[in-house]
N, C-alpha and C positions, 0 to 999 in steps of 0.2 A: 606399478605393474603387478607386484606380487599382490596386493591387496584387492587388486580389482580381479585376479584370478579366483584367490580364496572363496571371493561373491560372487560369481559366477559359480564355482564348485556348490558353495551353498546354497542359493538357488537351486540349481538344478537338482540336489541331492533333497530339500524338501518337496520341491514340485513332484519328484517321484513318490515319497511316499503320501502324498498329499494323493496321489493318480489312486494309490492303494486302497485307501479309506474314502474315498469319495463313493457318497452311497444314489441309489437312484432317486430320483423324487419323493416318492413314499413310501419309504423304507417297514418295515412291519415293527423292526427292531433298531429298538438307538444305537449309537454310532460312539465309541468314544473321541474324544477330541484329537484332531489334527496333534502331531508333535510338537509344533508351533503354535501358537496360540495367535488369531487376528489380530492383537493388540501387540505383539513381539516383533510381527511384520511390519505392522504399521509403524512399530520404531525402527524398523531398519530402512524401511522406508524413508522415516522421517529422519533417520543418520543421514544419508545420503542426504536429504535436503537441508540439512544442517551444515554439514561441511558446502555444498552450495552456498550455503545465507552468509558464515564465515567468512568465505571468498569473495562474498557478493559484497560484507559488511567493509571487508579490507580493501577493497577495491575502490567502495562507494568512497571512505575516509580520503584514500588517495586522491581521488580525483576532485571531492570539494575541496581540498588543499591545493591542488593544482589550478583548479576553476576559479580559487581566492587569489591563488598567486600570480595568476595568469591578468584576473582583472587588475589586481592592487599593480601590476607592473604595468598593464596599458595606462590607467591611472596616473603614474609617475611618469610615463613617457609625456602623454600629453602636457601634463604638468612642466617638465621639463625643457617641451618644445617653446609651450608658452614664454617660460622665464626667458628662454635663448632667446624667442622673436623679439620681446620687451624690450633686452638685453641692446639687441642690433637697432633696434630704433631707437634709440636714449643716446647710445652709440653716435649715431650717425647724425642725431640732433646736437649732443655734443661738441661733435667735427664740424658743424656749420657754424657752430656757436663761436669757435676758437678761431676759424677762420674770418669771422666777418669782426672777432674782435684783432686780426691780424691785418684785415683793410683799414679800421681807422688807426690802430697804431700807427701804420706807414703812412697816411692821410697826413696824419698827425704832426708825424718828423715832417714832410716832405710843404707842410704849410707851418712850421715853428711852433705849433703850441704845445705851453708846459704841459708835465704829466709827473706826479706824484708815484708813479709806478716803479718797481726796484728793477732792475736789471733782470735779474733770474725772470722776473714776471714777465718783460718785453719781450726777452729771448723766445719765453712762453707762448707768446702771442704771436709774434712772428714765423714760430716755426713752419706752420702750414704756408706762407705764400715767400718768405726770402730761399733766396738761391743761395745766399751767399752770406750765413749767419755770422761768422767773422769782423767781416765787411761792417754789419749791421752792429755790432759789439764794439767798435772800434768808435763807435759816434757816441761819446759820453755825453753830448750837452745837447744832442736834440733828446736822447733817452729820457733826462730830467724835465724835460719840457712838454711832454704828456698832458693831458687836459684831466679834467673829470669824466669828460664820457667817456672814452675808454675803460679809468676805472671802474666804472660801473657795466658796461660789457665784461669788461676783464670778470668781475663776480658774477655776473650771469652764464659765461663761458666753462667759471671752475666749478661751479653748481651744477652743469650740465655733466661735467669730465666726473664729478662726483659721485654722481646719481647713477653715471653708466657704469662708471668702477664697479658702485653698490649692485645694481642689478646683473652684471655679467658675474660677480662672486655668486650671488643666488643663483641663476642657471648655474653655475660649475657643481653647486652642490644639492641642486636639485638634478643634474644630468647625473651625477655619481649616485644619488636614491635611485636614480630610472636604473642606471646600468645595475647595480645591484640587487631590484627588483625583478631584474632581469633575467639575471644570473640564478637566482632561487627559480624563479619560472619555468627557466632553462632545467636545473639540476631535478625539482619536480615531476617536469615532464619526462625526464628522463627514467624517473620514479613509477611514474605513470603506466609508459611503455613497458617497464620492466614488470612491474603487475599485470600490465592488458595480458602479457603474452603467458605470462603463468595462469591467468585466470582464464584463461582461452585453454592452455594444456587440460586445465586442472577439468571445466564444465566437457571438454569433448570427452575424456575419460572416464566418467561418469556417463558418459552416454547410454553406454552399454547395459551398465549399471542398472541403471533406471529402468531401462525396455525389461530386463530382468524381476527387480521389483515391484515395477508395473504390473506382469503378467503375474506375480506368486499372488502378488493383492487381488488381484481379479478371482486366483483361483481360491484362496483364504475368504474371500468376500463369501464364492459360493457353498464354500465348508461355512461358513459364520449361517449365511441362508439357512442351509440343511440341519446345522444342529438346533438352530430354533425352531424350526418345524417338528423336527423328532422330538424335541421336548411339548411342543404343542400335541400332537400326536399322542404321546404315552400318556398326557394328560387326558384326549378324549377317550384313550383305551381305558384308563383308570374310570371314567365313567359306565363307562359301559362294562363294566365288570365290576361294577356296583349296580347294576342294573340301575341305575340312574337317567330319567329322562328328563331333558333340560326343559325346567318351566318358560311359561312366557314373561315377556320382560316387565310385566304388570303384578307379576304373580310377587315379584320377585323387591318390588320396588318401597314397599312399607316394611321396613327390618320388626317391629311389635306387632304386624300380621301377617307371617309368613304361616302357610299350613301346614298341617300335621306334620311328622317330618323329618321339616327344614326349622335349623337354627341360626341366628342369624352372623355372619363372620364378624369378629371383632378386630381392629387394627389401632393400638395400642390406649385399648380400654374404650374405645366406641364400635360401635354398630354400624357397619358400611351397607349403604342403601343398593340395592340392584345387583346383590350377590347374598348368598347365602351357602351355609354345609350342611353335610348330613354325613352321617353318623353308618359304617357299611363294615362289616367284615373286623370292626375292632380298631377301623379307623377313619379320623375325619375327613372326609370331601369335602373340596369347593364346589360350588354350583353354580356355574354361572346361566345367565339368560339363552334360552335358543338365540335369541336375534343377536346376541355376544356374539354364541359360538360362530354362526352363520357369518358374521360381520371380519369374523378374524379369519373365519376358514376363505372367505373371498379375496381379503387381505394378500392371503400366504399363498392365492392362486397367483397374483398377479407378481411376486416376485420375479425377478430377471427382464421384466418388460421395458425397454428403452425410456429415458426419461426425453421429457420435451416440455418447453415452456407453454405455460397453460394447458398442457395437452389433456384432452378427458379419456383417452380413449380409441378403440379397443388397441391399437398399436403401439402409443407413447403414452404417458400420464405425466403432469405437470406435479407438482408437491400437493393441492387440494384433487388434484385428480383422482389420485389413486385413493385419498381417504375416503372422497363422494362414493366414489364405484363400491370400495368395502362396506358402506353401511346404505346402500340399497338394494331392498326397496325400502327397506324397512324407515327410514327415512332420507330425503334427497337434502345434503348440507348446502348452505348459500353458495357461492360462486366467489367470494373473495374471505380471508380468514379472518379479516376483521369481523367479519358478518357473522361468523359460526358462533363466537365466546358469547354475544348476548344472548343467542337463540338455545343454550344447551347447560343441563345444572353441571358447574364447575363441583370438584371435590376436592380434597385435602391432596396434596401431594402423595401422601403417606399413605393412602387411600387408593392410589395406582392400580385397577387392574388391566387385563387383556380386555383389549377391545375398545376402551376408552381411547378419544381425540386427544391428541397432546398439541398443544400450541405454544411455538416460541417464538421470543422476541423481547421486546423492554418496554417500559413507558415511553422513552424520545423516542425511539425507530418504530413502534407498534407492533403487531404481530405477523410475520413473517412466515413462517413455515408452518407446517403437521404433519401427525405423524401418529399410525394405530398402536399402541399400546402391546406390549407382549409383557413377560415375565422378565427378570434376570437383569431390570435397567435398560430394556432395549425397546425397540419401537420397529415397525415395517413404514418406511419412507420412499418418497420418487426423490432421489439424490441426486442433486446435477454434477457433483463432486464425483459420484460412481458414477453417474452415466447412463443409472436405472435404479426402478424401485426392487430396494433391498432391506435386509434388515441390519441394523444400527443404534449402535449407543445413545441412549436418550444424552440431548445436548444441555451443559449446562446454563444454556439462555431460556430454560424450561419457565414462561409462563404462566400455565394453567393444565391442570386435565381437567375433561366435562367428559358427563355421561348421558351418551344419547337418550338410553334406555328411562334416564329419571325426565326425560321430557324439559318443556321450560323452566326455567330458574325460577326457584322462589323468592328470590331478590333481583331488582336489575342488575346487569351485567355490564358496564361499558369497557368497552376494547379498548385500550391507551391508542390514541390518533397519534400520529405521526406527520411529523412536521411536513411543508407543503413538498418542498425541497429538499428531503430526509434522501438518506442513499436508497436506491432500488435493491432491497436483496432477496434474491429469490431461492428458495429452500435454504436458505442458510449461507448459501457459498455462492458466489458468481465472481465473473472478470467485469468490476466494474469501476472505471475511472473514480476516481474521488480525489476534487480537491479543494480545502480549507477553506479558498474565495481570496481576496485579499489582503486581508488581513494577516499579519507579521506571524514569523513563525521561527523560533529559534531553536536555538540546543538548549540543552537543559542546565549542562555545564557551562561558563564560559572557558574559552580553546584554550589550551596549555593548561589545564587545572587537574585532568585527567589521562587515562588509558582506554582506548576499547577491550574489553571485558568479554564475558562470553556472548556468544552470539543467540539472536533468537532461532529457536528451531534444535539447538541444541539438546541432542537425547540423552536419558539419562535416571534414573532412579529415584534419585534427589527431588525430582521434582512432582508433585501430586500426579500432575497429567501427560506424565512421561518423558514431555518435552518441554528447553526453555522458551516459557512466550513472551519472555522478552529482552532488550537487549541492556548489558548492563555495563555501566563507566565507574571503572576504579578509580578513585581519589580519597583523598585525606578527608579522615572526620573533621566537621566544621565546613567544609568545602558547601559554599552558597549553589541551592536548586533554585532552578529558574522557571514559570510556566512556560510553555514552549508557545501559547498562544491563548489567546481569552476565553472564560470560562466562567462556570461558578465550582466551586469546591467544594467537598463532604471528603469531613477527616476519618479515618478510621483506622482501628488497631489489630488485623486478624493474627492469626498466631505467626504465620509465615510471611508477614510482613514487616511485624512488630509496630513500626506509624507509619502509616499509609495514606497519603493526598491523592485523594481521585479528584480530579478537575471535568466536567462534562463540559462539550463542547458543543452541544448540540447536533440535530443531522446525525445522530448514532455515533459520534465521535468522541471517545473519549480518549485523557491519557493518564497513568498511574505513575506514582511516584514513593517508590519504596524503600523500606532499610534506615528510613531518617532519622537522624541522633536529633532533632528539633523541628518541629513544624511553627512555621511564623503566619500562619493563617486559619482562619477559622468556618467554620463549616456554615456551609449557606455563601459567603462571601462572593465577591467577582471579583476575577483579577483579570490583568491584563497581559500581552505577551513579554516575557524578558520578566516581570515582578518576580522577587523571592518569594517563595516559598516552603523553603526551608535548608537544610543543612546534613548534606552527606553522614550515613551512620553506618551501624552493622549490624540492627536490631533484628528482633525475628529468627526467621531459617538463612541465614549467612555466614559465609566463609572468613571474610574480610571488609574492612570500608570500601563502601560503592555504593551508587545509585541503581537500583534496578528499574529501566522505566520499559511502561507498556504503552503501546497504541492499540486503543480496540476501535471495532467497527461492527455496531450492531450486534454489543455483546463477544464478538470475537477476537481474541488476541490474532495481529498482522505484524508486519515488519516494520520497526519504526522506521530504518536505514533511510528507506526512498522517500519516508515523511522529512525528515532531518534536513538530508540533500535537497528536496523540491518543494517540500510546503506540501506535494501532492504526493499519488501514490496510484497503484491498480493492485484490486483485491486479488488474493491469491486463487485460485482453481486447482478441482481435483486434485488437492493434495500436493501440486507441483511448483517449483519455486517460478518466477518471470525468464521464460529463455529456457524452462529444463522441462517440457510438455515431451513425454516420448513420441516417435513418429504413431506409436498404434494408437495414440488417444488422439489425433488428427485427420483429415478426411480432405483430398487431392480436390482442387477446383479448376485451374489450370495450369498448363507449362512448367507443371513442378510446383507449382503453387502451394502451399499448405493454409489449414484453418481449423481452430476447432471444429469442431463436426457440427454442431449447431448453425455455427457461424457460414459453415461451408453453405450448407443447404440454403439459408436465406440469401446468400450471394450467386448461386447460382438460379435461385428464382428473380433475383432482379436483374443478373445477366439475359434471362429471356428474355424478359420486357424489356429490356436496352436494346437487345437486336429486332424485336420486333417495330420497337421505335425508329432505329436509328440503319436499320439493316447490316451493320456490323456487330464484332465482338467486343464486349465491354474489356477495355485495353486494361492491364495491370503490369505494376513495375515491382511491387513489395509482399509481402504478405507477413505467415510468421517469421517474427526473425529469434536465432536463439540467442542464450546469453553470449555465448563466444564472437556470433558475429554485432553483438551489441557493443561488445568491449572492443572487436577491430575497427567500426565506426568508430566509436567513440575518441580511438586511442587517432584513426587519421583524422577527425573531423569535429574536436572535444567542444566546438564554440555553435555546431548548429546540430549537434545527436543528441537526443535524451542520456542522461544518466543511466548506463546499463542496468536492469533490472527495473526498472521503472516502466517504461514504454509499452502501450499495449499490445505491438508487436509482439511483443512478449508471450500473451494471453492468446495468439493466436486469433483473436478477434479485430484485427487495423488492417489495413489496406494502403497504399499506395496507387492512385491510379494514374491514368494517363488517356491520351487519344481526345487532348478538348478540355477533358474534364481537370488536369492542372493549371489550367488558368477562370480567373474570376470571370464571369458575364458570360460565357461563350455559353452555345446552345445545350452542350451536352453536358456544362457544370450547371446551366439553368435546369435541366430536365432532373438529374442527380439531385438536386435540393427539394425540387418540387412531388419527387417520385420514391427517392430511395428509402425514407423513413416508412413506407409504408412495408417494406420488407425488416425491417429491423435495423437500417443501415443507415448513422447519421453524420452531418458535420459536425466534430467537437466547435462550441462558441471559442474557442481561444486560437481557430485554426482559419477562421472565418474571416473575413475581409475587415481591415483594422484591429484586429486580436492581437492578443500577447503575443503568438508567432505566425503567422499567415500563411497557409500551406493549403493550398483551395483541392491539393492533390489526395487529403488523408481525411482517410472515413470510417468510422470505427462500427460496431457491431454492438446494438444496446438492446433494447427490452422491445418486444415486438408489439405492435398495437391490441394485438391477441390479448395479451397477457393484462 
């Protein structure tokens, strides 16, 4: 209570002076920086999601422990039903068997034939059909007079009485494994329960929290916009107080014939092509192209414009959107980003200035987002993580930069392709299912070896980019790594890793493996899932023995947790962990309904066409659900709910529907299959009629034919 005040205090007390310093659009004069710096916020931000991921990681732990123990004791039960039923028929073959060898015993007396069988033995034999064992005990000389067939029933009889001894012992102590697996189960769940309800306290209390940091990042995003403009700004005042008129982009483009002048910039002892300085007042200028400056000032118009998948325009702009519109007329970029890198000369990284294309992504996933070029490491981007094009940290899955202005490449250029089946990610960040396929997928550790360690998302100093991206398991050096699934390997050593196995998984999936006191694998290699691969260490930037592993995706550090627990996962959004989206970054569809705002919109365009179809309301039972109520399913219904924090529920992009459409074949889940993907609305295949879980009622929210 008292620390969720304190943040609310703090919040409120920066967003005030944050109201103070907030300057108009085109201010004449720069602005000093917010008290808070965007990247401060963004870790308090990212604390709060951090204690989320914690909660989410502690949570997750319980319940695969629970889900293990839950199975390993149905397991035993069946197991132990079995031995019982065995048990009772061995049993009961037994009982026939002593019995029919207690007709010819008495067969036997009752017509004189000998029998070699000892007394204890006849008694034996007889007990099942004499009334009167006494009686039967008292006749010494027909006992001796037994045949051989009985003896030999008599051994088929004790073979039977044997057999059922042996097996009734195995059920007693296969039923005492069930009940005991039972009992863990039992004390588990009870485990469970005790966490749902804390991790339900813990996510609504933070609620508030979040709509808080939500809104400062909203308004720090628009302070982060404004002081890059001012800094653009003072930069064209600086020309123009140099009486400086920007050449054309041809003028500009051969650094050994620049005219009179202009000398050409140098960036760490080369000659950068399509900029140039001069020389004004005792100091040097840069000079960049009119159709730079034009391209960036277009840019920096379009700031705060709502983002939308593929969108060109004039309302929404997609990630190639907004850079097409920045750099025309002067030229029109292709329609997809693979398209742009061959068509435009790449430069040096080092080589960065305003106005240049930035393209990221990687060889496996290929090139995925862009983004204009400013000063200071930053870039103006359509972000679907903000929500609109803004201005933002160049990402470290940087690519390439090209420069329109040097025209085509004097070499070819091929764009790394991307696998057929690669994840869809759009501008860098989307809610997008992802999962592995079927192929095995383990821990890193085997169980009992270690501790959960700190969590991903974890903010903090220590770490390069502010926060932990990944999650790390304490155990003893020497303690065997395991690849968690198939791969090929590249070993390497950076300083903050000390030895490091990255395993590529293909589809933009990779997983890291850090801190290792030995690597048993070599670079280039395949391994398989479960294969060693090396031996718990504390090499590097480390505190202690542990494994530190990452899951990336398309370059980005995610949560391993819901990889670990399901094999699968859904990518993060806007900054928010699965289940902690504030209400403001949501948009009403019906009855209380919520969805991402994207998501909303394309649902309610195929709600028209369902009634215009169907002349009713397209029925719904679900939509987003949050972490709390993830964890109250889970904790009443842990054998048919997703793993809290995994489900795209989550993401605000699933649905639950109803009216027809929960059952297979019927007209209105025929139209839904045939119809809905043209809005952006599909059936996951694992939900699909014979899938891994069959739920003809859930429709998730993917990539629109648009795009």
């Amino acid at each position: 209570m008292v620390l969720g005040s304190r943040r609310g205090l703090w919040f409120a007390a920066l967003g005030t002076v944050l109201a103070v310093v907030a300057l108009p659009a085109y201010a004449d004069d720069p602005t000093p920086p917010p008290p808070a710096s965007v990247t401060d916020v963004n870790r308090s931000l990212e604390e709060l999601q951090a204690e989320a991921a914690a909660v989410q990681a502690d949570f997750a732990k319980a319940t695969i422990a629970y889900t293990n123990a839950l199975k390993a004791a149905q397991t035993a039960e069946a197991t132990a039903k079995k031995a019982e039923a065995s048990a009772t028929v061995s049993k009961n073959k037994a009982e026939t068997e002593r019995h029919q060898l207690g007709l010819l015993t008495a067969q036997a007396y009752q017509m004189g034939i000998p029998t070699v069988m000892g007394t204890e033995s006849m008694l034996w034999s007889l007990a099942p059909i004499a009334e009167n064992l006494q009686e039967i005990a008292d006749r010494q000389t027909a006992i001796t007079q037994l045949g051989s067939t009985q003896v030999a029933q008599y051994r088929t009889a004790m073979a039977a009485a044997n057999e059922a001894d042996r097996l009734t012992a195995d059920a007693a102590g296969k039923r005492a494994a069930a009940n005991e697996a039972a009992a863990k189960a039992k004390e588990l769940s009870q485990q469970v329960q005790q966490k749902a309800a804390f991790a339900a306290s813990a996510m609504e209390g933070q609620a508030a929290d979040l709509d808080g940091a939500s809104e400062l990042s909203k308004q720090l995003q628009l302070a982060r916009n404004q002081q890059a403009l001012v800094r653009w700004q003072t930069y064209l005042t600086e020309l123009s107080t140099a009486k400086v008129t920007p050449p054309a982009a041809a003028v500009l483009k051969n650094p050994a014939k620049l005219p009179a002048g202009l000398k050409p910039l140098t960036r760490r002892g080369a000659p950068v092509a399509g900029v140039a300085t001069m020389a004004a007042a005792g100091r040097t200028v840069r000079v960049l192209s009119a159709e730079t400056i034009r391209a960036v000032n277009q840019a920096f118009s379009l700031l705060g414009k709502p983002y939308g998948v593929a969108a060109t325009g004039p309302d929404k702009y997609g990630c190639l959107g907004a850079a097409r519109v920045a750099w025309q007329p002067y030229t029109t970029l292709p329609n997809l980003v693979g398209k742009v890198y061959p068509d435009y000369q790449a430069v040096p990284t080092s080589q960065i200035e305003p106005g240049d294309l930035l393209v990221m992504g990687s060889k496996s996933l290929g090139l995925v987002h862009i983004g204009v070029a400013l000063d200071n490491g930053e870039m103006i981007a359509s972000d679907e993580a903000k929500g609109s094009v803004v201005v933002t940290a160049v990402p470290d899955n940087l690519y390439a930069a090209l420069r329109p202005t040097l025209g085509a490449p004097v070499k070819p250029q091929v764009a790394p392709a991307a696998a057929s089946d690669a994840v869809d990610f759009r501008c860098g960040n989307t809610a997008t299912s992802y999962n592995i396929g079927s192929g095995a997928w383990t821990w890193p550790l085997a169980d009992g070896t270690y501790d959960i360690g700190t969590p991903f998302g974890q903010a903090g100093p220590m770490w390069a980019t502010g926060f932990h991206t990944g999650q790390d398991f304490v155990a003893a050096v020497g303690t065997p790594v395991h690849a968690v699934t198939a791969g090929v390997v590249r070993v390497e050593h950076p300083a903050w890793a000390g030895n490091l196995v990255r395993i590529d998984h293909g589809n933009g999936l990779e997983t890291l493996y850090a801190h290792l006191s030995k690597i048993d694998v070599a670079d280039g290699q395949q391994v398989t899932a479960g294969q060693r691969i090396g031996a718990v260490g504390t090499e590097g930037n480390s505190t202690g023995p542990h494994l530190h592993f990452e899951v990336h995706l398309g370059g980005e550090p995610v949560n391993p947790m819901p990889f670990l627990a399901t094999g699968s996962a859904s990518m993060g959004w806007g900054g928010y962990s699965n289940g902690m989206i504030p209400a403001s970054k949501l948009c009403g569809i019906a009855s209380g309904h919520m969805l991402r705002c994207d998501a909303a919109a394309a649902y309610q365009q195929l709600a028209t066409a369902y009634r215009a179809h169907f002349g009713n309301t397209l029925c719904i039972t679900d939509s987003y659900r949050s972490y709390a109520s993830q964890v109250d399913l889970y904790a009443r219904k842990p054998s048919l709910a997703a793993l809290p924090g995994t489900s795209n529920h989550g993401w605000g992009v699933a649905v639950d529907l109803c009216g027809g459409i929960e059952k297979y074949g019927t007209a209105q889940y025929q139209w839904m299959k045939a119809h809905a993907p043209a809005f952006g609305w599909v059936h996951p295949q694992w939900a699909d009629q014979g899938g891994s879980r069959e739920e003809p009622w859930h429709w998730e929210f993917g990539k629109p034919p648009s795009a």
